[in-house]
C-alpha positions in Angstrom: -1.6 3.4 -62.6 2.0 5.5 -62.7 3.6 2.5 -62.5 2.0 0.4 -65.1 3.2 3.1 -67.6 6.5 3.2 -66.4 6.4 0.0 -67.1 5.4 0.1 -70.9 7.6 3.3 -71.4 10.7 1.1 -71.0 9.0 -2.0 -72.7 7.8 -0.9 -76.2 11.5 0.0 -77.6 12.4 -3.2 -76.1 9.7 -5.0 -78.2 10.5 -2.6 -81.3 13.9 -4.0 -81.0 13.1 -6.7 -80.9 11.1 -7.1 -84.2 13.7 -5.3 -86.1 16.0 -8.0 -85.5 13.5 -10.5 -86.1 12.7 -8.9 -89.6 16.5 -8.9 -90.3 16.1 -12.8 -89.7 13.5 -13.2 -92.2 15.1 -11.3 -95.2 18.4 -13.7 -94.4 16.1 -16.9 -93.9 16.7 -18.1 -97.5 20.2 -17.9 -97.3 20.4 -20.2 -94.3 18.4 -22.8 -93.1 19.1 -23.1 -89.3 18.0 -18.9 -89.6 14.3 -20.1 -89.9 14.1 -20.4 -86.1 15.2 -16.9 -85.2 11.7 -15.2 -85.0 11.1 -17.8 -82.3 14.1 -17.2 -80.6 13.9 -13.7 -80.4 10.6 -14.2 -79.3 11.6 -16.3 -76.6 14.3 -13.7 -75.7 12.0 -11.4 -75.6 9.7 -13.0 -73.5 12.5 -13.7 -70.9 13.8 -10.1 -70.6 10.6 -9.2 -69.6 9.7 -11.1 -67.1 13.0 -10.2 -65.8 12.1 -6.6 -66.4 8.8 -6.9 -64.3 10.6 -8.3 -61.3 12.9 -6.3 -61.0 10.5 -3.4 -61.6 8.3 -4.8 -58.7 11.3 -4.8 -56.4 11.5 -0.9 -57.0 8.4 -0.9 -56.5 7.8 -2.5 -53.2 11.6 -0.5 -52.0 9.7 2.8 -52.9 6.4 1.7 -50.9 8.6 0.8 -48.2 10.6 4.0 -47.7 7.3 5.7 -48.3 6.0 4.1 -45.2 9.2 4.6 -43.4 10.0 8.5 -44.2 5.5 9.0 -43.1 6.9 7.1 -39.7 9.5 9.6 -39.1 7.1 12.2 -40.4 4.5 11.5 -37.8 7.2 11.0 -34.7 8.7 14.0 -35.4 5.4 16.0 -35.9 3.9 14.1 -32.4 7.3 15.1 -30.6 7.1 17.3 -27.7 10.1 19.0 -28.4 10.4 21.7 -31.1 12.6 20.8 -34.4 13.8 23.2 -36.6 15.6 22.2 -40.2 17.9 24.8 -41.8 19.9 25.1 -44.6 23.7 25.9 -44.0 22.9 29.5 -44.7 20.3 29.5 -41.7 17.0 29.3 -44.2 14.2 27.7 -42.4 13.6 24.7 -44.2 10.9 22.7 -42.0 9.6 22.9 -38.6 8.0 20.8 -36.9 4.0 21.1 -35.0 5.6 21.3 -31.6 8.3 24.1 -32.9 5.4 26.5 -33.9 3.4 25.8 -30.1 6.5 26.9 -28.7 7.8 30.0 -30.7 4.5 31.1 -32.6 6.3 30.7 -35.9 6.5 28.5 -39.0 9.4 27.9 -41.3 7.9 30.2 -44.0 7.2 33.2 -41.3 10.7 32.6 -39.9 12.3 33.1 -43.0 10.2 36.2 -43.5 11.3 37.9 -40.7 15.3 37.4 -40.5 15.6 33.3 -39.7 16.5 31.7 -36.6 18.8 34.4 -35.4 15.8 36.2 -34.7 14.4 33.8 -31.7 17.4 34.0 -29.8 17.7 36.5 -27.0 21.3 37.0 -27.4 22.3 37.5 -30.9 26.2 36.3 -29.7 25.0 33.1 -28.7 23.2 32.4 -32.6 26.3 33.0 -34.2 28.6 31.0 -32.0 25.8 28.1 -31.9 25.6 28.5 -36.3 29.5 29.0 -36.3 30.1 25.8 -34.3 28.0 23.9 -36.0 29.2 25.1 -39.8 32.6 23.9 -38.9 30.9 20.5 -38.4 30.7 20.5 -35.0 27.8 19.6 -32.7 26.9 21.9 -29.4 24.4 21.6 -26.8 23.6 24.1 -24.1 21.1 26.3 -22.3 20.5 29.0 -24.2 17.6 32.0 -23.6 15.2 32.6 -26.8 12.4 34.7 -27.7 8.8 33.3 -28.6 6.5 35.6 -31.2 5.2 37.2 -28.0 8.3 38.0 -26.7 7.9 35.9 -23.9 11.9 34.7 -22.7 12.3 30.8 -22.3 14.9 29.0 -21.2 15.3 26.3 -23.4 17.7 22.9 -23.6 19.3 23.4 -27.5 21.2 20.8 -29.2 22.3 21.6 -33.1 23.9 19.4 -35.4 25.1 19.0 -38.7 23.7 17.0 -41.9 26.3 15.9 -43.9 25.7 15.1 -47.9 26.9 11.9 -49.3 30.2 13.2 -50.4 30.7 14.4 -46.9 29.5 18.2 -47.6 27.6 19.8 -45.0 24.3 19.6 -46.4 21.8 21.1 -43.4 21.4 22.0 -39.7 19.2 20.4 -37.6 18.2 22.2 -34.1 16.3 20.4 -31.6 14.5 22.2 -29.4 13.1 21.6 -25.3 11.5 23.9 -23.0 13.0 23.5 -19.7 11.7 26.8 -18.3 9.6 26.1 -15.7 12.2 23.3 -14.2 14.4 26.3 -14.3 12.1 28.4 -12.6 11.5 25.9 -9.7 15.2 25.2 -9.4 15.3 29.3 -9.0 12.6 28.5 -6.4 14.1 25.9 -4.4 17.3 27.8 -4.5 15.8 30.9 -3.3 13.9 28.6 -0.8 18.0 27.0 0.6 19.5 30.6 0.7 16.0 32.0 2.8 16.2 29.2 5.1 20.1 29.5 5.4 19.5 33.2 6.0 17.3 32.8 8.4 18.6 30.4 10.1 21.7 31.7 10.2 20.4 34.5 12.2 18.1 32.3 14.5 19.0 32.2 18.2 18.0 28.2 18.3 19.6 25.4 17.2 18.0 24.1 14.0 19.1 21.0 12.8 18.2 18.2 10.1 18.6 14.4 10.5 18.3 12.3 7.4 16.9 8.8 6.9 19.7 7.1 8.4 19.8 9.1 11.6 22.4 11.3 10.8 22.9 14.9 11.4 22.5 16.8 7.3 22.5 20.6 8.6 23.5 22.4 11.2 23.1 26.2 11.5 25.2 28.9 13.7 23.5 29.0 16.3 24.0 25.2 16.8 27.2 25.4 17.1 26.9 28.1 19.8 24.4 26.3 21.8 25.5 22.4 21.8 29.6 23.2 21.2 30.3 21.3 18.1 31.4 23.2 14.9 29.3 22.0 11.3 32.4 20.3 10.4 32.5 17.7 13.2 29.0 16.6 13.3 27.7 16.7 9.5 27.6 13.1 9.0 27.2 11.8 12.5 24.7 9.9 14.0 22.5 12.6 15.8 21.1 10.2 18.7 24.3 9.0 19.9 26.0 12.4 20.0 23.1 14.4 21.3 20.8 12.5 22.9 21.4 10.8 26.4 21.1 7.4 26.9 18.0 7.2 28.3 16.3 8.4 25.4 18.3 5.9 23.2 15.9 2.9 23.5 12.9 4.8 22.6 15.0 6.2 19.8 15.8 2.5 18.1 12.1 1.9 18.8 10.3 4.5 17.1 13.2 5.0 14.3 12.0 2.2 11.6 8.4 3.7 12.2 9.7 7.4 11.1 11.6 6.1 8.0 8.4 4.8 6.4 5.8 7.3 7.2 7.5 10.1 8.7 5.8 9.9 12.1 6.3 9.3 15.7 5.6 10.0 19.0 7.5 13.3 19.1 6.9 14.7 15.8 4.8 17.8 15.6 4.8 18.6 19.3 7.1 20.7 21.1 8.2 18.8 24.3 11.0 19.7 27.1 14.1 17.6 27.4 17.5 17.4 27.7 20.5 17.3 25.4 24.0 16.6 25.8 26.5 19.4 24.7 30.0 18.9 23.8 31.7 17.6 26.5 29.2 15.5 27.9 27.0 18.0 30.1 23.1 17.5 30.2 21.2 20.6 30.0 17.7 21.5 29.5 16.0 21.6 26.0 12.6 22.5 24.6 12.7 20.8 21.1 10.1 21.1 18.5 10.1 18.7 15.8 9.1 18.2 12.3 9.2 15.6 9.4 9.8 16.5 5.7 9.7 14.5 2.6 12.9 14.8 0.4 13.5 12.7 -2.7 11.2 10.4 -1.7 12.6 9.7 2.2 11.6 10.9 5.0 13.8 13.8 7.0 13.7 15.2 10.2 14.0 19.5 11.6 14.5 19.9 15.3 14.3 23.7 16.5 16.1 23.2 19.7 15.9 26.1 22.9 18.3 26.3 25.5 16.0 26.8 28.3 18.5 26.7 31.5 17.8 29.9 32.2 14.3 29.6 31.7 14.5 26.7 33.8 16.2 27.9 37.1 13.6 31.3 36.9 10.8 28.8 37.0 12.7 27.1 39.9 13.3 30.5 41.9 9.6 31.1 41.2 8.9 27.9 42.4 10.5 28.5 45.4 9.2 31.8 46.1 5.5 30.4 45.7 6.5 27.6 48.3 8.9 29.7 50.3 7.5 32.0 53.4 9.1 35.6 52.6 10.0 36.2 56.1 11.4 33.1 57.3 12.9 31.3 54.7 10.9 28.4 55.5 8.0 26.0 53.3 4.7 28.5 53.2 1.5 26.6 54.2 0.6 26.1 50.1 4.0 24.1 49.7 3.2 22.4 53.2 -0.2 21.0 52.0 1.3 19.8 49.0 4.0 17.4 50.5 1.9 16.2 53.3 -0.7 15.2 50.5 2.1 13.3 49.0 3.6 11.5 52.2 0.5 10.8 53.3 0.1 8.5 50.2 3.7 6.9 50.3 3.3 6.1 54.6 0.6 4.6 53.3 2.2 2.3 50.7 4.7 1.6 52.9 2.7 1.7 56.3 4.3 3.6 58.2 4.1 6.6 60.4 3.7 10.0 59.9 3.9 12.5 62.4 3.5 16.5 62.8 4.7 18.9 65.1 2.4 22.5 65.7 4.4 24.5 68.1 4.3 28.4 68.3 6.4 31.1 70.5 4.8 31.6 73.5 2.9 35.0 74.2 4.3 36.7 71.0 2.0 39.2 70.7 3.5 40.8 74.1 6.8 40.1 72.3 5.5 42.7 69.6 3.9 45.1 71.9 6.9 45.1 73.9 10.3 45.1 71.1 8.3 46.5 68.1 7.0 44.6 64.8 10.6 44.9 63.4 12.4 42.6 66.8 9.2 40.5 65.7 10.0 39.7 62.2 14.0 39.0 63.7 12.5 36.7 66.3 10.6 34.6 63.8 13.5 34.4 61.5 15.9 32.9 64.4 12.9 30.7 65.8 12.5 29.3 61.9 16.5 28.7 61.2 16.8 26.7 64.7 14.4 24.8 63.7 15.2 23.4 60.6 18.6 23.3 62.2 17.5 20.4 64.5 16.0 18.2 61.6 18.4 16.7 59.3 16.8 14.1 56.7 15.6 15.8 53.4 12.3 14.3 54.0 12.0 16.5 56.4 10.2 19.8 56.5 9.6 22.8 58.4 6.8 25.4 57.3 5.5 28.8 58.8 1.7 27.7 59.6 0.8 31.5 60.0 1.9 34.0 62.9 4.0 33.3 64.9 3.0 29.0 64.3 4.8 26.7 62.9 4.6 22.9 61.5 7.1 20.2 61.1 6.4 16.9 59.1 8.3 13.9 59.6 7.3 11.1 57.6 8.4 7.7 58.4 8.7 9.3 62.3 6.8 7.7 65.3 5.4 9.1 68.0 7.8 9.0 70.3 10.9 10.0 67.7 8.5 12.7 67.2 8.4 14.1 70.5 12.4 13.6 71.1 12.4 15.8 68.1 10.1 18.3 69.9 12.3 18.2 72.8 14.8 19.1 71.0 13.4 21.9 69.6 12.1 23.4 72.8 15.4 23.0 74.4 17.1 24.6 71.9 14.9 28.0 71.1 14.9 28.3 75.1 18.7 28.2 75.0 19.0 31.1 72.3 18.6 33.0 75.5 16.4 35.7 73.4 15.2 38.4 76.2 11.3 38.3 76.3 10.1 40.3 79.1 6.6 40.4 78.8 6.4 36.6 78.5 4.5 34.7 81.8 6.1 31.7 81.0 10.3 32.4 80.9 12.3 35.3 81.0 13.5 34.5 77.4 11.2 33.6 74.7 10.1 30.3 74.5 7.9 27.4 72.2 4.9 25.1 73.2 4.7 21.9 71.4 1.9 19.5 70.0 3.0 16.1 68.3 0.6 13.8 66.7 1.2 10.2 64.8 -0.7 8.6 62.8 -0.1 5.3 60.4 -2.4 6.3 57.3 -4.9 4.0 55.8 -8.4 4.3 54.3 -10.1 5.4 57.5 -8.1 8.2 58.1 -6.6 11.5 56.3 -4.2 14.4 56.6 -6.9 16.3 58.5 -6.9 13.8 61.5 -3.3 14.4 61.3 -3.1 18.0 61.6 -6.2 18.6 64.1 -5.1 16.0 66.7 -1.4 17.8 66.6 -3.1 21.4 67.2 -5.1 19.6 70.3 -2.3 18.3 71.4 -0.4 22.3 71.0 -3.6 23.1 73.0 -3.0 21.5 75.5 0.6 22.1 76.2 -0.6 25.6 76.0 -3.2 25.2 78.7 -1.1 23.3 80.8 1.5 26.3 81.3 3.5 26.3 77.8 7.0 25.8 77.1 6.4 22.1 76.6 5.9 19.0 74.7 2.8 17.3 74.2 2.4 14.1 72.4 -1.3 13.3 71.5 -2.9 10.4 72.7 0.0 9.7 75.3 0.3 12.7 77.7 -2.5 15.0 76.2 
């Protein structure tokens, strides 16, 4: 309806015009024949001008529709944007602000005028005046800035300002567009925070600790690293961890399980702490425990190692060991270590069918020996008997236990019965040469062993048992049959 009478606003004077020069025509029309036809002419003229006038009208038109529909598309993208958009003029008046702008700070244009402008949302007044001084010299500046919202809560937000230049080139407004970055601040804080704990603590760790990226290749590596494997930060960070670390034989099951670990962060070593060993600079293997983790960063899967030193933990539990299987007196295998290996060459002999032989022997009428020299020559006599002994057998298969007392036991695996008994011999001639004064023996004037020897190839019908009770009968007997002897059982028992 506006536009139809803008329309006739402009065309009535035309038309009045136009019939004042058409009246003109008619008062002339007698003094010139070919005049007659100007009413129609002008009529025609008229006619013409306005159709051109209503196209040209409906242009306007339809360009002012269109902009319409273009500035209410900007309108509603900049009212649906997520960031906050304050308009100013160049004096810093508040002229619009957007939906977002007033979620963010609490205020609209009108309240921030009311209150002092945009100087007032900024937490450091400095940083409004060199953000409005920049951008009055026709400038633009972007940068992370601190402001206040209407509950003074502080945000850290992403600010970029412009200018709006007028069409002769004058700065016309100020633009400031506005984006809440505080809580990616705050978790950059965090994970910063998080780096400097770990490096702190890890710093001060006494174990290695050590990160390998998705390609295998060593990312961190703290002090105590350094200390424990030999290699400084700077000449491992970016080396493949396996191949300097790691010996070879691990290397196979490395390449295997690798591929695995890249796509799901799992293997057969991660999350369990296991005992290993490591190679330290200089190529040395030494004992490890290593507990190891997976952890997702940027989307790929890393690795932690906590790795131990344990060689010191490692030769107590071997001295332990050794006491547990060691007689404190003699220095030779106890009983619990001898029932243990003759459990296990029992089982190999038997594989590899062949013989297994023991040798019971004890020093003849010790208990005199005792009553006669005192407990203390005792203990000295069973420490010499034990050394010569294990002085007569020489293969590492070979071992020599205190059975209790004053008895002992020797297994030889792989031994016949008659190697066994030269053995036996050999260890009766040689205690009897020691020459050891033993005056309340009835057998020799110096102390002396009797010997049982027995020899058995294991297989299903038989067990260590068989082996041990037909060497004591066969001890027995030498016994009975005046000691200082060998017997061999099943030959001269």
């Amino acid at each position: 309806m506006k536009t139809f009478k803008l329309k006739y606003r402009i065309l009535i004077p035309l038309m009045l015009a136009m019939i004042v020069v058409c009246g003109i025509a008619d008062i002339k029309m007698y003094h010139d024949t070919t005049i007659a036809i100007a009413p129609v002419t002008c009529m025609m003229l008229a006619l013409i001008l306005f159709v051109m006038f209503y196209r040209v009208m409906g242009e306007v038109e339809d360009q002012i529709e269109n902009a319409n529909i273009e500035l209410l598309h900007i309108n509603k993208t900049i009212e649906s944007t997520s960031d906050a958009i304050l308009l100013t003029d160049i004096s810093g008046k508040a002229i619009y602000s957007n939906k977002a702008f007033f979620e963010l700070f609490g205020y609209n244009a009108e309240e921030l005028n009311e209150l002092g402008g945009m100087t007032i949302l900024h937490a450091e007044q400095k940083m409004a005046e060199e953000i409005l001084g920049s951008i009055a010299k026709g400038n633009s500046w972007k940068g992370e800035v601190k402001m206040k919202t209407r509950n003074n809560d502080i945000l850290n937000i992403l600010l970029r300002a412009d200018h709006i230049s007028a069409e002769k080139g004058n700065l016309a407004d100020f633009i400031m567009i506005h984006t809440d970055v505080t809580e990616n601040k705050n978790r950059e804080t965090a994970i910063i925070e998080n780096e400097d704990m770990f490096s702190t603590i890890t710093s001060i760790a006494n174990d290695a600790v050590i990160m390998m990226d998705d390609k295998g290749d060593i990312s961190y590596w703290n002090a105590a690293a350094e200390k424990i494997l030999g290699y400084s930060s700077e000449e491992v960070i970016g080396k493949n961890l396996h191949k300097l670390l790691t010996p070879e034989k691990y290397h196979k099951a490395y390449l295997k399980g690798f591929p695995d670990f890249q796509k799901t962060g799992k293997g057969n070593v991660v999350g369990k702490t296991l005992e290993l060993e490591a190679v330290r600079k200089g190529g040395d293997d030494f004992p490890v425990e290593l507990s190891l983790s997976s952890v997702k960063l940027r989307g790929k899967w890393h690795a932690v190692g906590i790795i131990r030193d344990i060689t010191d933990r490692k030769q107590l539990e071997r001295e332990l060991k050794n006491l547990s299987y060691i007689d404190g007196l003699t220095g030779v295998a106890n009983r619990r270590h001898l029932d243990e290996v003759i459990e296990y060459e029992w089982k190999r002999m038997m594989r590899e069918s062949k013989h297994v032989s023991m040798i019971m022997c004890d020093i003849d009428y010790f208990k005199a020996y005792n009553d006669t020299y005192g407990h203390h020559k005792g203990d000295d006599c069973l420490k010499i008997v034990a050394n010569t002994l294990k002085i007569v057998v020489k293969r590492p298969a070979d071992l020599v236990a205190r059975y209790g007392g004053e008895e002992f036991a020797i297994l030889l695996p792989g031994v016949n019965e008659k190697g066994a008994g030269i053995i036996a011999e050999k260890m009766r001639a040689k205690i009897e040469s020691l020459g050891i004064i033993h005056s309340g023996s009835q057998a020799c004037k110096v102390v002396t062993m009797s010997f049982g020897v027995s020899s058995i190839v294991p297989d299903s019908d038989s067990n260590t048992t068989d082996l041990i009770k037909t060497a004591d009968y066969a001890l027995y007997k030498a016994k009975k049959e005046g000691r200082n002897k060998v017997v061999v059982y099943g030959k001269n028992e």
